[in-house]
C-alpha positions in Angstrom: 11.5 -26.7 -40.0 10.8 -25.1 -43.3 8.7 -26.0 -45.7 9.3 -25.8 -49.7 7.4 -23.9 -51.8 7.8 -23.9 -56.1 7.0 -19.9 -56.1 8.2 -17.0 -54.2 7.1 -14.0 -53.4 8.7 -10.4 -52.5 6.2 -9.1 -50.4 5.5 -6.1 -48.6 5.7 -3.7 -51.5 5.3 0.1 -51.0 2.0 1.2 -52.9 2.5 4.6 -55.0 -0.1 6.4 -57.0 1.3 7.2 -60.2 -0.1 10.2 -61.9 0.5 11.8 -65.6 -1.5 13.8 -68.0 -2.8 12.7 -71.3 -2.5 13.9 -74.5 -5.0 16.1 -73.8 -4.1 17.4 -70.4 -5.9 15.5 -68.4 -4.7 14.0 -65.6 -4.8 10.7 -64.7 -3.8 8.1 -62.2 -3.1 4.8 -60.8 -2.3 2.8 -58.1 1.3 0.8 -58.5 3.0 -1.8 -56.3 5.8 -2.7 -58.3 8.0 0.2 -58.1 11.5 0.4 -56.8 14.6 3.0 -56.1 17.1 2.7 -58.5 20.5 3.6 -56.6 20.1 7.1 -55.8 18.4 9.2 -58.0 16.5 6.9 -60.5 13.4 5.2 -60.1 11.8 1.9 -61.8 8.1 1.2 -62.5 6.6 -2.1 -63.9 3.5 -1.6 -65.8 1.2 -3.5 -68.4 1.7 -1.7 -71.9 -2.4 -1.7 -71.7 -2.8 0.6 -68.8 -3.9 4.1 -69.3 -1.2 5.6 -67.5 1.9 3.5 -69.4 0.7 4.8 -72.7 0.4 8.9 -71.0 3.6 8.0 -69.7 5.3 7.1 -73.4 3.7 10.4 -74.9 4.7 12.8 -72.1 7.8 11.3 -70.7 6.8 12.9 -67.0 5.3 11.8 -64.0 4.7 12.0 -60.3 5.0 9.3 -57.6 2.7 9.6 -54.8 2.9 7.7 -51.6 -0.6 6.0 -50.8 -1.7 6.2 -47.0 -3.8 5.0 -44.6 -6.0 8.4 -44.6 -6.9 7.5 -48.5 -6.8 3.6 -48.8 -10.0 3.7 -50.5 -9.1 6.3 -52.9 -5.5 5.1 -53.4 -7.2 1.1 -54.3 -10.0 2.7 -56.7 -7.9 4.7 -58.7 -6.4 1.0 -59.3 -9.4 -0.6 -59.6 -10.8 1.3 -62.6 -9.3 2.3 -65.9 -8.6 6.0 -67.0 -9.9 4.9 -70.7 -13.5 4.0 -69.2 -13.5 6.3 -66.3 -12.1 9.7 -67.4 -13.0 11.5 -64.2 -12.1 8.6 -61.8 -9.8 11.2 -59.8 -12.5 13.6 -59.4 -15.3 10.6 -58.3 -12.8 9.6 -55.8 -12.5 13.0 -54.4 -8.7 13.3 -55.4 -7.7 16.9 -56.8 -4.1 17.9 -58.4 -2.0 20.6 -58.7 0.5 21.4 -61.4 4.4 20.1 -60.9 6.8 23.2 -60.9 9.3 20.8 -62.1 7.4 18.1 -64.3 4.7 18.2 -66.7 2.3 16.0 -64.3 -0.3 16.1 -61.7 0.6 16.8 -58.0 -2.4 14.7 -55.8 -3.1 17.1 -53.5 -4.1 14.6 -50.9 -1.4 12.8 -50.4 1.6 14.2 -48.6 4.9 13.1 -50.7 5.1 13.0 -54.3 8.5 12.4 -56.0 8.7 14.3 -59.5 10.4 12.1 -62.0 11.5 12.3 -65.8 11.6 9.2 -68.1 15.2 8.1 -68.9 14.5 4.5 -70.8 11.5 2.6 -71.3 12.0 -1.3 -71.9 9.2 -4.1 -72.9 10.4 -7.4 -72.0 8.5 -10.3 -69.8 5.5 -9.0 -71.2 5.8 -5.9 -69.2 7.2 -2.0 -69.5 9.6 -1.0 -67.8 10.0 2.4 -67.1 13.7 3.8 -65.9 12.7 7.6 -64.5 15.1 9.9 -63.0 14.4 11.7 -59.8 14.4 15.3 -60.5 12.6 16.8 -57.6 10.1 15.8 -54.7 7.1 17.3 -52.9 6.0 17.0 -49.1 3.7 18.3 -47.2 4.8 20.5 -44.0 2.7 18.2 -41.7 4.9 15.1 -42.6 8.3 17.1 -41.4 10.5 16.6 -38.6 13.7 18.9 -38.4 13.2 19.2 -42.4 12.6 15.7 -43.3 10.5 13.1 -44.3 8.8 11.6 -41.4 7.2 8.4 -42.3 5.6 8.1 -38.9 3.9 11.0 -40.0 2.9 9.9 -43.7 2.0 6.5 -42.6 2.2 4.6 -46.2 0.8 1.6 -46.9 2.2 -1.7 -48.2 0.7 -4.1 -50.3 0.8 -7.6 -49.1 1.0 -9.7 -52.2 0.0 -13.1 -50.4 -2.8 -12.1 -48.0 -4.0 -9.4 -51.1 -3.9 -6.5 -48.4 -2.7 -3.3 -47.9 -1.1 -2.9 -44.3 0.9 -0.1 -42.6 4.3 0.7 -42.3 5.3 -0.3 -38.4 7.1 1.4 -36.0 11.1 1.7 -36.0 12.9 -1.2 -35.0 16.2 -0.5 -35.3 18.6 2.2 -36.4 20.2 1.6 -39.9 23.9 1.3 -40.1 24.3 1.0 -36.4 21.7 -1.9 -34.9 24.5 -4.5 -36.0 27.2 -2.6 -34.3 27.1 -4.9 -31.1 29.1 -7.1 -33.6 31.7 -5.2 -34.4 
């Protein structure tokens, strides 16, 4: 039997490091779990206007989207723990470095294998929250995460953020192929 419940929940959600430079140049960072895919080629964050990164976002309209993993959970949860307005150096004191987009004006973490390179289409504050509608313009992966020229995420092993237990787990193996595990009903 099921039981009733006055609140739901979408849970797991993919945790992404979201990184942008100040006004200054700086770059910054923070860990996001409510980000989603757009159709195919845009990209949707949903952050408080008060965060750090939301307001470097506004000024330089460019950012990168890393994937947070296993190898780095401690790194990937601090940079979400503390704020870039109190903590300037918080990417440095978590031993994160960053290399310069080819095609974005934002950070690259070096550490983590897949960053996707995205450029701000619309920003919208409603609920209390900003939206921010980015286009997909490019994305960066580390050769050790490749199989046959993609994205292996066996090999990237993300995490997820489990919104009721306040966890992060990992992505599981494959369970079925897409487009063709329901085919025994056709």
């Amino acid at each position: 039997m099921k039981q009733s419940f006055d609140k739901g929940f979408v849970t797991p959600l993919p945790v992404f490091i979201i990184a942008v430079y100040d006004e200054n140049g700086n770059a910054n960072a923070m860990n996001a779990a409510w980000v989603g895919q757009v159709g195919g080629n845009l990209i949707s964050l949903s952050l408080s206007p008060s965060h750090k990164t939301t307001a470097n976002i506004r000024v330089n309209k460019e950012f990168t989207v890393s994937f947070a993993t296993k190898e780095y959970v401690e790194a990937c949860d601090y940079v979400g723990m503390v704020s870039g307005s109190k903590v300037p150096d918080k990417l440095e004191k978590c031993g994160f470095t960053v290399t310069k987009s080819d095609k974005v004006n934002a950070p690259v973490i070096d550490q983590l294998p897949v960053a996707i390179e995205c450029k701000v289409a619309e920003i919208q504050e409603e609920f209390g929250e900003t939206r921010i509608i980015a286009e997909i313009v490019g994305l960066k992966a580390d050769d050790s995460v490749l199989t046959d020229g993609k994205v292996d995420l066996s090999k990237v092993r993300p995490i997820m953020f489990d919104s009721v237990a306040r966890c992060y787990r990992e992505i599981g193996e494959i369970v079925g192929g897409a487009w063709s595990a329901g085919k025994k009903f056709m």
